[in-house]
Each structure stands twice: as C-alpha cells, then as structure tokens.
C-alpha positions in Angstrom: -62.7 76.6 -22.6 -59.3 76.9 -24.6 -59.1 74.8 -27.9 -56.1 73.4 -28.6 -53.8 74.8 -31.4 -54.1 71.9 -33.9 -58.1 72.7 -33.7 -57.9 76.1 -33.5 -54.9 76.0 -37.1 -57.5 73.7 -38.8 -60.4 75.4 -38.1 -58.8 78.9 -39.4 -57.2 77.6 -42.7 -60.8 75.5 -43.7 -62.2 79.3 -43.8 -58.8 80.8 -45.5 -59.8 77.7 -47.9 -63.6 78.7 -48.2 -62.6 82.5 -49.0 -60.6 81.7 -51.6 -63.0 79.2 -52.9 -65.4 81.5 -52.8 -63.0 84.6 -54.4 -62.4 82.5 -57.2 -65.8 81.1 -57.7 -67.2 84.7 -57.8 -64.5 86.2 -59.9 -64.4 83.5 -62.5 -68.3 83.2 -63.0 -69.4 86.9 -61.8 -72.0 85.3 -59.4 -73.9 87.9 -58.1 -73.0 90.5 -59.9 -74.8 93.9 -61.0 -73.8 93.7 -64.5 -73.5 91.0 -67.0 -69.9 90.9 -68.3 -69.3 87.7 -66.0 -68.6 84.3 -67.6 -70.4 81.2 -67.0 -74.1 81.0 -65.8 -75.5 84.4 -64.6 -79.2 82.8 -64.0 -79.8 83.4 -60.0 -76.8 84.9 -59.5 -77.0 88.6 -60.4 -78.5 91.4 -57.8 -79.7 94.6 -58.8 -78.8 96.4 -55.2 -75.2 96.0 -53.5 -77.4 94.7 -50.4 -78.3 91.4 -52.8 -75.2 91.1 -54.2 -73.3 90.6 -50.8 -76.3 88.6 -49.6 -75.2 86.3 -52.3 -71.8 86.3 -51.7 -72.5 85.3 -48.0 -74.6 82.5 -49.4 -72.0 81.3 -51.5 -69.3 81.6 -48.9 -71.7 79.6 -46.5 -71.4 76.8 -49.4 -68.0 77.0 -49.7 -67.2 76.5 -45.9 -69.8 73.6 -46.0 -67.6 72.0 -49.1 -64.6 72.7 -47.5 -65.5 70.7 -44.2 -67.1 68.0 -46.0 -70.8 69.2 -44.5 -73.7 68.6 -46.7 
C-alpha cells in the first residue's frame, strides 16, 4: 500500500521536527552527557558509557516525536 504524498511530507517533517527538538534539547541542557559542563538539570540525564548516553538520546527523541504529534 502507497501513502499519499501529503501523508508521507507530514509524516517526514514531524520527525525533521523531533530531531531538532531533540538536538537542541540535548545541546542546550547536556542531557545525557558523560561529563558535567552541561547547563540546566543534569540529575537522570548523565551516562557513564557511550551505550547509556545514546540510550538516552533515543529516549528523548522518542519524547520529542510523541510532542511533536501531539501523542501522550
């Protein structure tokens, strides 16, 4: 089954949406990061293995994209 192109534009820029959410969410705060020279809250955020820290960024991306198509 084809989708149509308006589904198919939509669909793609929600995710081009969520990735920059997520870029700037990340950069700005240093979620998930090794080190501690983010700003913002660092609590639950900050992996001590490059495994955890992209496990986190996936998390966070998966909350973007869910805030981005208005899913809860």
């Amino acid at each position: 089954m084809e989708e149509g192109p308006g589904l198919q534009g939509s669909k793609r820029r929600d995710e081009d949406i969520a990735l920059d959410l997520m870029k700037f969410i990340a950069m700005t705060t240093g979620y998930g990061r090794t080190t501690s020279s983010g700003v913002g809250f660092q609590g639950t955020g900050s992996a001590s293995k490059p495994e955890e820290y992209a496990a986190h960024l996936l998390e966070l991306y998966g909350k973007c994209r869910a805030a981005v198509g208005g899913k809860k």
